[in-house]
ROKE-353411 format. One record per residue (C-alpha): residue in three letters; residue number from 0; x, y negated, z negated; chain. Coordinates in pm, 1 decimal, m for minus. Layout:
N
- ALA_NUM_X_Y_Z_A
...
This chain:
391
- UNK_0_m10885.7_8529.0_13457.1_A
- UNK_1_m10920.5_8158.2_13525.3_A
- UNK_2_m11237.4_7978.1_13380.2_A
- UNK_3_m11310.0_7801.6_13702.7_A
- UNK_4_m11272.7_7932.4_14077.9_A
- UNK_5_m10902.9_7853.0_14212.9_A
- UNK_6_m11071.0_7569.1_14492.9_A
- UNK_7_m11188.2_7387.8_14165.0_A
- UNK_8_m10778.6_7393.7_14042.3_A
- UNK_9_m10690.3_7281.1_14356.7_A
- UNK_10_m10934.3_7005.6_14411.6_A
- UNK_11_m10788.2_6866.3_14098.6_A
- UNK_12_m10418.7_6846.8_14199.2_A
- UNK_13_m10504.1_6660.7_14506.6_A
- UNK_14_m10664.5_6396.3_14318.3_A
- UNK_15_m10342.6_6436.0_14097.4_A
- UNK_16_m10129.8_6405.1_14408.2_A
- UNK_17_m10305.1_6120.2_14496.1_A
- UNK_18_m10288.2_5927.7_14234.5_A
- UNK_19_m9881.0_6011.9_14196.6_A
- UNK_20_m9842.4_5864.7_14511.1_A
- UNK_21_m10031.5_5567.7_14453.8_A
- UNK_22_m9824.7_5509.1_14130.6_A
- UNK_23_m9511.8_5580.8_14304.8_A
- UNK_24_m9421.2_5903.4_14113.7_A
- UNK_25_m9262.9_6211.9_14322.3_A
- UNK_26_m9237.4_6444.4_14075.3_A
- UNK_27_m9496.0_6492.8_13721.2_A
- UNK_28_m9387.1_6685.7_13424.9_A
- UNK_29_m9712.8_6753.3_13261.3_A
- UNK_30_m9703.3_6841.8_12883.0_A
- UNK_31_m10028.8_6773.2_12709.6_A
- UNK_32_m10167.6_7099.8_12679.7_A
- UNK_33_m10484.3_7001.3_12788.2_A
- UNK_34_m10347.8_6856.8_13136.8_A
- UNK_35_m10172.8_7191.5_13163.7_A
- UNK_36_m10531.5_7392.2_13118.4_A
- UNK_37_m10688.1_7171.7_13372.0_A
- UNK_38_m10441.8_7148.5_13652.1_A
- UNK_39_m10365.6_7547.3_13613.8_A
- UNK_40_m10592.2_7724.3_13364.3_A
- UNK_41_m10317.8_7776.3_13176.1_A
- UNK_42_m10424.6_7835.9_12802.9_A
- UNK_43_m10232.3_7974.1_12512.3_A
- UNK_44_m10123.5_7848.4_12117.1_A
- UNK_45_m9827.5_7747.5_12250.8_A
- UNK_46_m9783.2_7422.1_12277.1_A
- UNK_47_m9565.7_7407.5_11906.4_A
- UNK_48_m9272.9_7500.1_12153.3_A
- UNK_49_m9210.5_7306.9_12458.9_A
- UNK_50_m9377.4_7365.6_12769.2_A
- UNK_51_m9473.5_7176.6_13073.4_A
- UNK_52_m9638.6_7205.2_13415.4_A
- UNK_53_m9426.8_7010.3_13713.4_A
- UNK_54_m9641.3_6888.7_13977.9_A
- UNK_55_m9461.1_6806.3_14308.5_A
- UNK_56_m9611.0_6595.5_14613.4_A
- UNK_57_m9378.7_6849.6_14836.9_A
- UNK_58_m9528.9_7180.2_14704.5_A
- UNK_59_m9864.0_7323.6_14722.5_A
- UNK_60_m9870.4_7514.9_14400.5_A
- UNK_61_m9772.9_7320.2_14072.8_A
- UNK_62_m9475.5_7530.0_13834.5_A
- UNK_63_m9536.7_7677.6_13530.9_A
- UNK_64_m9239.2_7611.4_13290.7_A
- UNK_65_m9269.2_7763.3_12907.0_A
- UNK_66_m9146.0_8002.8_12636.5_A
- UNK_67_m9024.0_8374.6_12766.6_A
- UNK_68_m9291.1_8539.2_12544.8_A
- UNK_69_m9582.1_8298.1_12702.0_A
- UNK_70_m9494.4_8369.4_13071.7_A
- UNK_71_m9705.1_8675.9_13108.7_A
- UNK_72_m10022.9_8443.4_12881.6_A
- UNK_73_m9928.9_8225.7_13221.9_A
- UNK_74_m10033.0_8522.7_13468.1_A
- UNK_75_m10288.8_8604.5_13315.8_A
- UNK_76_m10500.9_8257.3_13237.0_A
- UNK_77_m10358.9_8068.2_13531.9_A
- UNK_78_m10416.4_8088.6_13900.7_A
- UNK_79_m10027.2_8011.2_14003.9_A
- UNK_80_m9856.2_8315.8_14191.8_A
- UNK_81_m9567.9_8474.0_14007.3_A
- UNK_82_m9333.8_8216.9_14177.0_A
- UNK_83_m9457.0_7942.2_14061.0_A
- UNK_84_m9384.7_8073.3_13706.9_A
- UNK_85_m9044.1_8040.3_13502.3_A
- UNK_86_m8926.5_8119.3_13164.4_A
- UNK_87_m8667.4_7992.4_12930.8_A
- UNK_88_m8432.2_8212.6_12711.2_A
- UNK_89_m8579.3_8253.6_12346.9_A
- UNK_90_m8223.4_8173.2_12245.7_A
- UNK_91_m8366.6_7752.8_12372.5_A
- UNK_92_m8659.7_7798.0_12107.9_A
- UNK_93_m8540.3_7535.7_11804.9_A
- UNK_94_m8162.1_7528.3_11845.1_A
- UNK_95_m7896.8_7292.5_11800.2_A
- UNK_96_m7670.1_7392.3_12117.2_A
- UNK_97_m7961.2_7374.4_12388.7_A
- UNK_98_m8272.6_7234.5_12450.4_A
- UNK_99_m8588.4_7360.9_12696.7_A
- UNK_100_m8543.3_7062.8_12888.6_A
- UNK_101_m8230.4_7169.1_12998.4_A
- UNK_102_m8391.0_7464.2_13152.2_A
- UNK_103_m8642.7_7237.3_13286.1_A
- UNK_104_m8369.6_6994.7_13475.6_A
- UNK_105_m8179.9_7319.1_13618.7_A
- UNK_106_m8541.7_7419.8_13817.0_A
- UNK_107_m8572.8_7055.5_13862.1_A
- UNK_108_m8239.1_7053.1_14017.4_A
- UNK_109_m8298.2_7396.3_14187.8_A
- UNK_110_m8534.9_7246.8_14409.7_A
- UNK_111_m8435.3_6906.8_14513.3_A
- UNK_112_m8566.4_6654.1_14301.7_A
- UNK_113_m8292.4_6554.8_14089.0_A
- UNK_114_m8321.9_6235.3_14214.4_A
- UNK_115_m8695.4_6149.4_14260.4_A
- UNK_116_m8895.0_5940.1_14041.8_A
- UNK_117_m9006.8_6163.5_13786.8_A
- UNK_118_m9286.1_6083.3_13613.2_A
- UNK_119_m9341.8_6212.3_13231.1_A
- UNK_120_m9604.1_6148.9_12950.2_A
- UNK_121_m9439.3_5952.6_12758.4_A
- UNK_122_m9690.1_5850.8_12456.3_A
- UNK_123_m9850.7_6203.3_12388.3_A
- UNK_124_m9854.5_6451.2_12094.1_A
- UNK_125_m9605.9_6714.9_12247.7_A
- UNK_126_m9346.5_6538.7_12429.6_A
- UNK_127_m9078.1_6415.8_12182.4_A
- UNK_128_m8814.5_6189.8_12237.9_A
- UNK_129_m8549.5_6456.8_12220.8_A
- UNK_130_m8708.6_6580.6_12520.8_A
- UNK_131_m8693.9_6253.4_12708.3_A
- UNK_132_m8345.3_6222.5_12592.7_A
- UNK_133_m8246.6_6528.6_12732.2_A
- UNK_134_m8370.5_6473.1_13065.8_A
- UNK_135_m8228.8_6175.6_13123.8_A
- UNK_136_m7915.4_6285.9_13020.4_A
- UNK_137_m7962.3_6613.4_13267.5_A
- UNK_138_m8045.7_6384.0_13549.1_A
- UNK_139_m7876.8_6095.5_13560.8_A
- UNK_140_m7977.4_6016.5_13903.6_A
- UNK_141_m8333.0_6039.6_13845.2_A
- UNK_142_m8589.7_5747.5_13820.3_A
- UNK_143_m8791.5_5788.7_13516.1_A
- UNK_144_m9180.4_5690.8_13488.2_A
- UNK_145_m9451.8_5639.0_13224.7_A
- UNK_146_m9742.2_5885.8_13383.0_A
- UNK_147_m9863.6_5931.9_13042.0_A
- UNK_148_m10201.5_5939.5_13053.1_A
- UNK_149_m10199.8_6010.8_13511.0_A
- UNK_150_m10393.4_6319.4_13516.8_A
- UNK_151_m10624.6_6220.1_13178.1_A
- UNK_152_m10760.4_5959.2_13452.4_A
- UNK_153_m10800.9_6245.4_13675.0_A
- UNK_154_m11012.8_6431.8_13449.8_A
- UNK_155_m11232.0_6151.5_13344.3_A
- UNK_156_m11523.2_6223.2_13648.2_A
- UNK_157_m11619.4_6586.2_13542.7_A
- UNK_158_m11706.5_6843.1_13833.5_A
- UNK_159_m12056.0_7013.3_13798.4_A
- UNK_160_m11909.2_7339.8_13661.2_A
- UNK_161_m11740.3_7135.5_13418.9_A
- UNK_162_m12083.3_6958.2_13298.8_A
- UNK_163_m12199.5_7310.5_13261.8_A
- UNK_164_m11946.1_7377.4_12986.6_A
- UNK_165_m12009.4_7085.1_12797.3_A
- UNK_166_m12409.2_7099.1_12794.1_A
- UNK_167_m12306.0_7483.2_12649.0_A
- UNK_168_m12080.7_7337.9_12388.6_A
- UNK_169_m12377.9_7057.7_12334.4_A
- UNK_170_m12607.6_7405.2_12245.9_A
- UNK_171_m12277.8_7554.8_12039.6_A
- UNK_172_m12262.4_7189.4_11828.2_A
- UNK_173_m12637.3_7195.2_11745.4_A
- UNK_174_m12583.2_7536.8_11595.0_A
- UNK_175_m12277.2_7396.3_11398.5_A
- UNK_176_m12476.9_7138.5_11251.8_A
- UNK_177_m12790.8_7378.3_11179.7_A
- UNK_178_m12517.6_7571.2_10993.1_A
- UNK_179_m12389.7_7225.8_10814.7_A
- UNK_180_m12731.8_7128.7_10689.9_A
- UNK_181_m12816.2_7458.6_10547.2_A
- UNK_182_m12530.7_7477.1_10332.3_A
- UNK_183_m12443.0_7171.8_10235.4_A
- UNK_184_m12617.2_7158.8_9932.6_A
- UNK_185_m12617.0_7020.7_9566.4_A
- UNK_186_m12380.9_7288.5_9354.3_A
- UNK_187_m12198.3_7409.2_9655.0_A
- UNK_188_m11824.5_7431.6_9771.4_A
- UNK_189_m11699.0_7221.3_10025.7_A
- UNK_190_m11485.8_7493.5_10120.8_A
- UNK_191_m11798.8_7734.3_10123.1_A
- UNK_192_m11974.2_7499.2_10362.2_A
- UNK_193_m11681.8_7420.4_10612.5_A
- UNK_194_m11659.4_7801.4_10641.6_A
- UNK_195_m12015.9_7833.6_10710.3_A
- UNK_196_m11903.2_7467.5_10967.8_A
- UNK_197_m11688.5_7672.9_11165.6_A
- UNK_198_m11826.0_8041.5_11113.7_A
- UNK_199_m12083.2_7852.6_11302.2_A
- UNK_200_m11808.2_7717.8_11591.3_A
- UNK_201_m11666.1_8037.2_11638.4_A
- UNK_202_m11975.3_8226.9_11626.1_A
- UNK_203_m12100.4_8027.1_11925.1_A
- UNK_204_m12467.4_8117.1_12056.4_A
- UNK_205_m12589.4_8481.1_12154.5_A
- UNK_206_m12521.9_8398.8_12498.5_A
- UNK_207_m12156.1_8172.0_12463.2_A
- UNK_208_m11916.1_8275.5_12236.4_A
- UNK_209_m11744.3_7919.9_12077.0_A
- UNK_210_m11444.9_7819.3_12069.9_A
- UNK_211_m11174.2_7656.9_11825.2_A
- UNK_212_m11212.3_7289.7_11786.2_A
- UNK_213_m10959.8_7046.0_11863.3_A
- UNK_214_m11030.2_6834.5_11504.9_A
- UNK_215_m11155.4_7036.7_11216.1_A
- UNK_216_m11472.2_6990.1_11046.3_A
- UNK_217_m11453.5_6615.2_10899.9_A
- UNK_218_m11649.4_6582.6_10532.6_A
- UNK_219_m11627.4_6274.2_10395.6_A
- UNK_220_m11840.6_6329.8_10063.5_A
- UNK_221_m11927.0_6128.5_9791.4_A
- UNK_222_m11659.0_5857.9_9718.7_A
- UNK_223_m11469.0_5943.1_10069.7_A
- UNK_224_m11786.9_5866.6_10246.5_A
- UNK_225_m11646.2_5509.7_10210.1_A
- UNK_226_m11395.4_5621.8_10515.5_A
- UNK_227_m11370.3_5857.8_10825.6_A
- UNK_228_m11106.2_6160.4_10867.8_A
- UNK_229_m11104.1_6303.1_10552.5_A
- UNK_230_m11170.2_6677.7_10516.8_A
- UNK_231_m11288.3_6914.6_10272.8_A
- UNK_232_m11223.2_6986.0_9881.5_A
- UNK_233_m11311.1_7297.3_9676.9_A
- UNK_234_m11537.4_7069.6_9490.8_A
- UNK_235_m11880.7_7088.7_9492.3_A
- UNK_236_m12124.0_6855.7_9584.5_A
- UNK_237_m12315.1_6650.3_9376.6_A
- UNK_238_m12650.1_6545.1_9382.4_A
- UNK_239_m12752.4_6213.6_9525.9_A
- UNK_240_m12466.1_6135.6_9734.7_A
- UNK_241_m12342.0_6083.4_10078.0_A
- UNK_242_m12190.0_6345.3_10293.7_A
- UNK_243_m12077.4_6229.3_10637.6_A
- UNK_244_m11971.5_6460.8_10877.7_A
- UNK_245_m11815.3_6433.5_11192.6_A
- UNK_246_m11844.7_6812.0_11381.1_A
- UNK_247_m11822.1_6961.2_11746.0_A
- UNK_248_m11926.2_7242.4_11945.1_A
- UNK_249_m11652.5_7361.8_12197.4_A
- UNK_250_m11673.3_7629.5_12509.6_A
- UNK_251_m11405.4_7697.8_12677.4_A
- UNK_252_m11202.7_7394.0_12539.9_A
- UNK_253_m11465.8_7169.1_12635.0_A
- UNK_254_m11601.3_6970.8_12347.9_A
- UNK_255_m11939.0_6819.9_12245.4_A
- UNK_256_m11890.9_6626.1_11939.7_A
- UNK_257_m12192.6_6588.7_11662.2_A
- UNK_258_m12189.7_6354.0_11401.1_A
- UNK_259_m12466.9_6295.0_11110.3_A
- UNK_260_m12481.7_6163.9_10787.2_A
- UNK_261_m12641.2_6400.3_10499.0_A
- UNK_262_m12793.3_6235.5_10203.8_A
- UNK_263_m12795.3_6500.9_9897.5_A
- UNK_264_m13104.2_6357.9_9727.7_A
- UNK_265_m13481.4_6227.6_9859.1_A
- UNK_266_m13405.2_5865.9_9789.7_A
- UNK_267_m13080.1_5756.8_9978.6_A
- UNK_268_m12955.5_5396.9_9893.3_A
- UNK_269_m13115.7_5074.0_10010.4_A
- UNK_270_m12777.4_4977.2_10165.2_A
- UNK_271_m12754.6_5354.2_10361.6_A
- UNK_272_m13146.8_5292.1_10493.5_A
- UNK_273_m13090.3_4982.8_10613.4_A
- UNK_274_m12751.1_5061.7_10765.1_A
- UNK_275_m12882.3_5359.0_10948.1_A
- UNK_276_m13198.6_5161.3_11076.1_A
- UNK_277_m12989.9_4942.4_11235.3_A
- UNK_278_m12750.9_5175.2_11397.7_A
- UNK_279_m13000.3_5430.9_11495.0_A
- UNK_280_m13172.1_5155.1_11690.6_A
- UNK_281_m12892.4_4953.1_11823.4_A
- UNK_282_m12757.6_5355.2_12001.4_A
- UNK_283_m13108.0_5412.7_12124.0_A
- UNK_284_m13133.3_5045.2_12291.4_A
- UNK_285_m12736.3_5105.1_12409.3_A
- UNK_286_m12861.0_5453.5_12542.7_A
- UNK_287_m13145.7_5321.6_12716.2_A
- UNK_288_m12960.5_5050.7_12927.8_A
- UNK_289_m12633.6_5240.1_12993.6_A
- UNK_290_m12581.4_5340.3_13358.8_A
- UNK_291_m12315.0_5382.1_13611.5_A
- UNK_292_m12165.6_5018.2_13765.9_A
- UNK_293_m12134.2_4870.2_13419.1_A
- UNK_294_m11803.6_4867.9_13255.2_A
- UNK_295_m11667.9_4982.8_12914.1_A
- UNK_296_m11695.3_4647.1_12813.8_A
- UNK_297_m12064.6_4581.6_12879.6_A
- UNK_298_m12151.8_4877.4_12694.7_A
- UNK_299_m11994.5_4786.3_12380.3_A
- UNK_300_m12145.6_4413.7_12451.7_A
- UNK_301_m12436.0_4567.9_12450.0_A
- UNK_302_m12424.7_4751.3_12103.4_A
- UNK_303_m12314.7_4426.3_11936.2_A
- UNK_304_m12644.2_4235.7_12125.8_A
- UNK_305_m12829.7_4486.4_12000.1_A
- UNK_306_m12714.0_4484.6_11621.8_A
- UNK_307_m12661.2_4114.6_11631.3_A
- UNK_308_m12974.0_4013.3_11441.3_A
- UNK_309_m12851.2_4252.4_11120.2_A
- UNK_310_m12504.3_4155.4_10935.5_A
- UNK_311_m12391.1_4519.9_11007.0_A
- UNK_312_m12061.7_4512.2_11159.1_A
- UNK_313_m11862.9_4763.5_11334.1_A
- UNK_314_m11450.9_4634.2_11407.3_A
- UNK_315_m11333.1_4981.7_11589.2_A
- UNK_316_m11463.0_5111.6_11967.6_A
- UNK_317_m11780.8_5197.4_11964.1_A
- UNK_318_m11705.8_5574.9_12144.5_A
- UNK_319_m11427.3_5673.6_12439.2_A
- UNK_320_m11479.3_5968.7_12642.8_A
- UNK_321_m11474.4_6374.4_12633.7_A
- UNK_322_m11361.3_6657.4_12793.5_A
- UNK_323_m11116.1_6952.7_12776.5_A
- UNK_324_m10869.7_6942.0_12503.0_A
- UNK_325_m10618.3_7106.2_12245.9_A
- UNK_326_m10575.6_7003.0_11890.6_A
- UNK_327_m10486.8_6696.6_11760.5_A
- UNK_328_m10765.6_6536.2_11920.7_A
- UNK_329_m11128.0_6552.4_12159.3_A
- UNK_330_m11023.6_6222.5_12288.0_A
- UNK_331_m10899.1_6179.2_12658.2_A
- UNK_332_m10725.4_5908.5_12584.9_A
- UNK_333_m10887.0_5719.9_12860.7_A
- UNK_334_m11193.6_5523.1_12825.0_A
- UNK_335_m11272.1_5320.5_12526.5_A
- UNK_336_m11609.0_5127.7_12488.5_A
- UNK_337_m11461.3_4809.1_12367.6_A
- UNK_338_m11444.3_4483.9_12477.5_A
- UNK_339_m11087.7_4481.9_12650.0_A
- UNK_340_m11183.0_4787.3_12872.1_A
- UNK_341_m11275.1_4667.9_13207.7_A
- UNK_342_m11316.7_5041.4_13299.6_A
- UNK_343_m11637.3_5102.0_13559.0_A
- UNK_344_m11862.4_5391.6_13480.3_A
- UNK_345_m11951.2_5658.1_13679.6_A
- UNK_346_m12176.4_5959.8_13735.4_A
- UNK_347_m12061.1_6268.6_13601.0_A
- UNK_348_m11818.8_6080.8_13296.2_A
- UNK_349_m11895.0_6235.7_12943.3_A
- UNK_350_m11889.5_6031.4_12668.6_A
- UNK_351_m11905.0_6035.9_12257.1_A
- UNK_352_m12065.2_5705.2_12111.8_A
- UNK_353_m11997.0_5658.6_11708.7_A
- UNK_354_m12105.9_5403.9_11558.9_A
- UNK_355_m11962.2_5479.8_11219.1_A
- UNK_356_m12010.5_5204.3_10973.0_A
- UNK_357_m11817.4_5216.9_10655.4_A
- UNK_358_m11871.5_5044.5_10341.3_A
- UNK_359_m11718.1_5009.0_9968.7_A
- UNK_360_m12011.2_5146.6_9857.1_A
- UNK_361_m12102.1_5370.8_10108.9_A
- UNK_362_m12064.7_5480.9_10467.5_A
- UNK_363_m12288.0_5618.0_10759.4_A
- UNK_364_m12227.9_5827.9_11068.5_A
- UNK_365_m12443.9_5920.5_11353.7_A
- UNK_366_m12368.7_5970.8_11709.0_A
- UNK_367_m12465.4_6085.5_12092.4_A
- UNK_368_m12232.1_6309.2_12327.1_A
- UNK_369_m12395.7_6184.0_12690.5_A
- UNK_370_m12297.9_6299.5_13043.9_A
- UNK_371_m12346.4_5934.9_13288.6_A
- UNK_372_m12621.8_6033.3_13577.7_A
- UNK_373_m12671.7_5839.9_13934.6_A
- UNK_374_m12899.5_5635.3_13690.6_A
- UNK_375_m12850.8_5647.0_13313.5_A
- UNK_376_m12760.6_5947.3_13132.0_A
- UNK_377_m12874.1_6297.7_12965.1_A
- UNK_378_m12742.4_6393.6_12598.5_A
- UNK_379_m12526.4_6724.9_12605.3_A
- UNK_380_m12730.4_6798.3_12306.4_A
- UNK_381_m13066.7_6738.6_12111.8_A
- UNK_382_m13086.3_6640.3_11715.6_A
- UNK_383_m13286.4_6420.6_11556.7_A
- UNK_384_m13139.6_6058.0_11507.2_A
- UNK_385_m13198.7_5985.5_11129.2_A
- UNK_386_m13044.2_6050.7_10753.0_A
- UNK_387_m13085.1_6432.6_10693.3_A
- UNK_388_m13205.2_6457.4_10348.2_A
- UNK_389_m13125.5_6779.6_10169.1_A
- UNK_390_m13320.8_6749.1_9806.4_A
């Protein structure tokens, strides 16, 4: 029941391989949950307990390592063969005598590597530092490694089939923020229109069902329009302000953010118009010169070229890029389009520009979700650049 053919899970733990052995690392314990998903089709709410994937440059198949209740949610969403799955006790799950990583050093020891150089993501969401106490405590004669963010690289150039899904969840996230726009309306719940937000999400398109995102609907209204990453209230909105929103539609874990700024009125502020002028054309002149061969760097030079005649001013990364992921975060973790990121673009990389400006007065979002062809790009969806007004 894998969402890709087994040759497309295998092509990427070669490239996984390859890249352990270029870094020196034997052995990978894999714990982000989207790294598990993409190296094995592996997907279940699970990752609140721990769970990894161990990728070895002296086996074919990677190992499956999680929760007893999960193993069988491991059979059915992965490709691996039955031996390439293991289970811990529930009696591991949360207690104070044992830890799952002591289950994880006995298979480690059970098949050799004890004392490889074992690299582990060390700076991600689901990998404590219990965890990384515990194995190097339970092998002592092991070399440890920072791989944290190894296969993220990996996924960075998407395969075709992979485009596909994100172009569907570009068609999911224009539905999302048809659905935003309709209700977000003078007199109306916040709470009534984020249901509506991810009714929407869920709901998908007749011919894609959608999927849970890995950020929930951001709506930054009225006074928290001054910031990003707020949510919702069970206020209602008022007429004549700002409502920025920050959305996504997702297919099969594979996420197409949207972003837009509402204005509830017919007249937004003079500040807001002249903000979004200059951000709507600094994207569209950053759009039309970004191609593969120029670096992370030159893209965010770019932007600021292209805004430099206005006094708007923009500290944070202009965008980074997307793929498959779990909650906390759409982010790979990879590239970032600022000016320390010497990373060279390449066809088939997916990226999510924002150029959110935020004032004291008042703030303004807009964005572009873009897949990088042989010679520029194509959006992964279609909506109007410009302040929505809803009257």
């Amino acid at each position: 029941m894998t969402v890709f053919k087994k040759a497309e899970y295998q092509r990427r733990i070669e490239h996984t391989k390859k890249l352990m052995s270029e870094r020196g690392v034997d052995l990978l314990m894999v714990s982000h949950p989207a790294n598990l998903n993409y190296l094995t089709g592996y997907d279940g709410w699970s990752f609140y307990v721990h769970q990894c994937v161990l990728v070895s440059l002296d086996r074919e198949e990677p190992i499956w390592i999680g929760r007893g209740m999960d193993a069988n949610g491991a059979r059915i969403t992965s490709f691996l063969s039955n031996d390439s799955i293991y289970q811990y006790a529930d009696n591991y799950v949360q207690s104070l005598e044992r830890h799952p990583m002591h289950f994880v050093a006995d298979i480690i020891k059970q098949y050799g590597w004890a004392q490889k150089a074992i690299g582990v993501e060390m700076d991600q969401f689901y990998f404590t530092h219990r965890s990384y106490v515990e194995l190097e405590r339970s092998l002592s004669e092991a070399t440890f490694k920072d791989a944290n963010a190894l296969v993220n690289w990996v996924r960075v150039v998407k395969s075709d089939a992979e485009i596909e899904m994100m172009k569907i969840a570009g068609t999911i996230a224009e539905k999302v923020m048809d659905a935003a726009v309709k209700h977000i309306r003078p007199g109306v719940r916040e709470c009534d229109a984020a249901s509506e937000i991810v009714r929407a999400q869920y709901a998908g398109t007749p011919a894609h069902g959608g999927d849970y995102p890995a950020i929930v609907p951001l709506m930054m209204a009225g006074e928290k329009s001054k910031t990003p990453h707020l949510t919702w209230t069970d206020a209602p909105f008022k007429k004549d302000e700002a409502v920025l929103l920050e959305l996504c539609g997702v297919y099969n874990h594979y996420h197409t953010p949207i972003a837009r700024t509402i204005f509830l009125g017919s007249e937004p502020p003079q500040l807001m118009k002249d903000t979004a002028k200059v951000v709507i054309e600094g994207l569209q002149a950053t759009l039309d010169w970004i191609k593969p061969g120029v670096t992370a760097a030159d893209v965010e030079a770019k932007w600021r070229a292209a805004i430099a005649h206005s006094t708007v001013v923009k500290e944070s990364r202009l965008g980074y890029s997307i793929g498959v992921n779990y909650p906390p975060d759409w982010g790979e973790h990879t590239i970032s389009l600022r000016s320390e990121d010497a990373t060279i673009l390449k066809p088939n990389m997916t990226l999510h520009l924002i150029p959110g400006i935020w004032y004291d007065e008042v703030g303004f979002e807009l964005d572009a979700s873009i897949v990088l062809t042989e010679n520029g790009y194509e959006p992964l969806f279609t909506y109007p650049m410009d302040i929505v007004l809803n009257p």
